[in-house]
N, C-alpha and C positions, 0 to 999 in steps of 0.2 A: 108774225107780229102784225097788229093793224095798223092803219096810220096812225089811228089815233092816240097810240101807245108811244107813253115819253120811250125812249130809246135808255139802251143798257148803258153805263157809263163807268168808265175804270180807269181811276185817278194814283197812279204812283204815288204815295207819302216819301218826301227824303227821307231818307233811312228808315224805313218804316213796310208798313203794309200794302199791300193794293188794295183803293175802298172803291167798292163794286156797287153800285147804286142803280134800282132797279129789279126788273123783274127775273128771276135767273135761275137754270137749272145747272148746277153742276154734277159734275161725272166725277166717282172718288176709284180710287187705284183698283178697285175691286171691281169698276164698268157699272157700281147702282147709282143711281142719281140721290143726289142730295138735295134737297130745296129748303133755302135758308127762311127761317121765318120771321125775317126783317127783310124789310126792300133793300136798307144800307146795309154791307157785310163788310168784314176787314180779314182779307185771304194773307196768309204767310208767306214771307219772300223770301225770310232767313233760314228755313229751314229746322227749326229747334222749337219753336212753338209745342206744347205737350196738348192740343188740342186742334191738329192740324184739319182741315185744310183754313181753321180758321186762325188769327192771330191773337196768341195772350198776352201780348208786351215782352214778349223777350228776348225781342230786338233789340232791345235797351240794357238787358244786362249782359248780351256778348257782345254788345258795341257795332253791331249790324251797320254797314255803310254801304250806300244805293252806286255812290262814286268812287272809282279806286280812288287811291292815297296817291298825292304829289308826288311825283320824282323830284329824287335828293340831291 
């Protein structure tokens, strides 16, 4: 990376995605790289996204939470 280059940036969403902002090579399960073709990307946290490694909202309908649930 040069200096001159803004730097990678990866912002946790509450219950949500990680938005990975910046220039970025990802590695998929299979070890080929993927290069997203947006600088802003939103990576899956929950697991069940049908388009992984990226997320398609469907955080929202299992009800995805970033922080456990309050003791009772």
């Amino acid at each position: 990376m040069s200096r001159d280059a803004d730097p990678v940036r990866i912002s946790p969403y509450p219950d949500g995605p990680l938005i990975v902002r910046g220039d970025v090579v990802i590695t998929g399960p299979d070890g080929e790289d993927i290069v997203p073709t947006r600088r802003t990307v939103a990576l899956c946290r929950c697991g069940v996204s049908t388009i992984k490694p990226w997320c398609d909202g469907t955080h929202k309908l299992v009800n995805f939470r970033t922080e456990p649930p309050a003791p009772e």
